[in-house]
N, C-alpha and C positions, 0 to 999 in steps of 0.2 A: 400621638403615638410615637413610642421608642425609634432613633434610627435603627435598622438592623445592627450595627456595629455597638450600639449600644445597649442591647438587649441583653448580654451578662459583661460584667465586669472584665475589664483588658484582661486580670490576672484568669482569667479563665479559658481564653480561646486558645491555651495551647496546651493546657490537659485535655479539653472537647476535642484535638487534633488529634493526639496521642490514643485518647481509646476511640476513638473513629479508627485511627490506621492500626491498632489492634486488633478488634473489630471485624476489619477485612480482614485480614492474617489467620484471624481465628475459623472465620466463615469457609475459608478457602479447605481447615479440614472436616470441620465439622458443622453441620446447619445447627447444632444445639448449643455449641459455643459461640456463632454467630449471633443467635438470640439473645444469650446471655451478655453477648459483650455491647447490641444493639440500649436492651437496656439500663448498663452502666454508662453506656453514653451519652444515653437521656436524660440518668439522674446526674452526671457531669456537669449535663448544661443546663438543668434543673439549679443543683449547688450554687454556680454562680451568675445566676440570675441577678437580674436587675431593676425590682420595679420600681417607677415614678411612685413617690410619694407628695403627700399635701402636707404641709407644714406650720404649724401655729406660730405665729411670732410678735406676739404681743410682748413687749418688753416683760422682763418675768421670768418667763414660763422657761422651764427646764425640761428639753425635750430627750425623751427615748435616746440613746446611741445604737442600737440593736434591737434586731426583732430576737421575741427567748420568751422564757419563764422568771419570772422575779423568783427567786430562791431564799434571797435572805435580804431584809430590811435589819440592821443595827446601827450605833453608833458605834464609831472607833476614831479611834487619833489618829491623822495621819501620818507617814511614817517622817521621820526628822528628815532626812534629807530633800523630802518635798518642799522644804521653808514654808509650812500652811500654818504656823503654827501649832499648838500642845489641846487647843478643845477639840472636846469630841463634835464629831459630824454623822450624819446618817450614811451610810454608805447603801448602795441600793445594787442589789448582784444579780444577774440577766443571764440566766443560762440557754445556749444557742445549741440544739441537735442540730445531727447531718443534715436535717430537712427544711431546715430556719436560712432568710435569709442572711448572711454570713457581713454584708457591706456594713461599715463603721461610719455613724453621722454624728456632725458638731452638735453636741447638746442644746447649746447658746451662744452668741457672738459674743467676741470679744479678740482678745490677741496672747496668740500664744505664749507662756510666757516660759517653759520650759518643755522639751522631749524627754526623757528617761528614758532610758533601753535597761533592762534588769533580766540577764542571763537567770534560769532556772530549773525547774522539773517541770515534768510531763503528768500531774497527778489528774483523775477527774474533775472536770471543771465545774461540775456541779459541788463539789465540796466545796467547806467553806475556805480549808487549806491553800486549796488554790488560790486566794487572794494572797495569800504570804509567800507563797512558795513556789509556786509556776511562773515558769519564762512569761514576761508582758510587758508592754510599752504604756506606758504614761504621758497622757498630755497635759498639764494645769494650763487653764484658760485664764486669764483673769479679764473681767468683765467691766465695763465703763463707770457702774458704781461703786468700783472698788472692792465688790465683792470676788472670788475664786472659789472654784471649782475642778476636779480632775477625774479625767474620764483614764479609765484602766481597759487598753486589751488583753486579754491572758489566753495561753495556746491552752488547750484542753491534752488528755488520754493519747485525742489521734490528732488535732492541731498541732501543727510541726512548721507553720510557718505566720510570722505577723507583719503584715503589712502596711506601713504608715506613712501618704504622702504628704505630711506640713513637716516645717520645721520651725523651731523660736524666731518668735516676733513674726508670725505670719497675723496676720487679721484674718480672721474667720466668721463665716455666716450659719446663723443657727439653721439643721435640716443638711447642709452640703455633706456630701461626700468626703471621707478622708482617710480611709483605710478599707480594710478587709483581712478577716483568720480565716485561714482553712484547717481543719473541717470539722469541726467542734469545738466548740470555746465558750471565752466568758469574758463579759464585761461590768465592770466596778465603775460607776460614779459616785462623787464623794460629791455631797451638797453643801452650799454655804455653811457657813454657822446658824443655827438658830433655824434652819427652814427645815421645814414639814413635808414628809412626802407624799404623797397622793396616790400610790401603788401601794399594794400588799403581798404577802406573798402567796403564791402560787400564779399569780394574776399574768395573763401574756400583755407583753410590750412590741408596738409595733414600733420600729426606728425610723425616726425620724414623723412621728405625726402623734406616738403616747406622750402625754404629758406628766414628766414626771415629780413635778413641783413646781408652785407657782409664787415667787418668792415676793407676789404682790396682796399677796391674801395671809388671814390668820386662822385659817382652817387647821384644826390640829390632824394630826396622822391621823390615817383612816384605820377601821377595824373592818374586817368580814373572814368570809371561809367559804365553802364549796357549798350549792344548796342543789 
């Protein structure tokens, strides 16, 4: 079991403060604002929750960054200033509502090899625009067989803040904690070259335990839809 303290993420216990002491303010003139503002406080501490996850870590395996909706499976180039190179790669797009948990996990170990910070727009994070065009942070990882990969935060509509604790040349463990958006967003993982994803779209990802590619298998992309 969580400690107390770690039951929603640091960056949360002082929004949960702020509409608790609204809350009472509210309460003090009205019992039906009281209510209402009881439960905004719950979906507060709801939003930045925290739960324990279990983790695959079979050399490989490309895990979840976010729990969401896969939105959009394609290839694209990534962009030149990344240094990934000019081939295409899948990119794999994870849409996060108010209701999803919000915390950002390393895909796969390996060591940082650069941050990006890329000032932007506020557009819906579920488009696909938003990978171009909305405020996000960048991590490329590069991995001990030489391969690389980059995981994308992106602020959403109402995401207005992004949160990212490594910095270049950190060593990182697949499943750890390393960020958090608030409060709708989207995340972009760009897979190796050459690898296959294993999600489809509409499909939900849990972060940190969905496997989103297993770059030790030749399983080609998968197909399905809703039944």
């Amino acid at each position: 079991m969580l400690p107390f303290s770690n039951l929603i993420h640091p960056e949360g216990w002082r929004f949960v403060a702020i509409f608790a002491g609204v809350t009472v303010l509210l309460s003090l003139f009205s019992h039906t604002f009281g209510w209402i503002g009881g439960i905004l406080t719950t979906w507060c501490f709801y939003f930045f929750r925290n739960p324990a996850r279990v983790t695959p870590s079979r050399d490989g395996l490309i895990i979840s960054p976010a729990d969401g909706k896969v939105v959009a499976v394609k290839e694209v180039i990534p962009p030149s200033e990344w240094e990934m190179g000019d081939e295409p790669r899948v990119r794999i797009s994870i849409f996060l509502n108010v209701f999803d948990v919000h915390i950002n996990r390393i895909p796969i170990s390996g060591t940082v090899r650069q941050v990006i910070y890329h000032p932007g727009k506020f557009f819906n994070a579920s488009l696909d625009k938003a990978s171009e065009f909305n405020e996000r942070n960048t991590v490329i990882i590069d991995m001990e067989n030489g391969d690389d990969i980059a995981v994308v935060q992106i602020a959403g509509l109402i995401a207005r803040r992004i949160v990212c604790d490594i910095d270049d040349d950190d060593k990182v463990i697949v499943g750890r904690q390393y960020g958090i958006i608030r409060f709708g967003s989207r995340a972009d993982i760009y897979l190796p070259v050459g690898a296959s994803p294993l999600v489809i779209e509409g499909q939900r990802t849990i972060g940190g335990e969905t496997v989103l590619a297993d770059l030790q298998s030749n399983e080609p992309a998968r197909q399905g839809g809703i039944v």
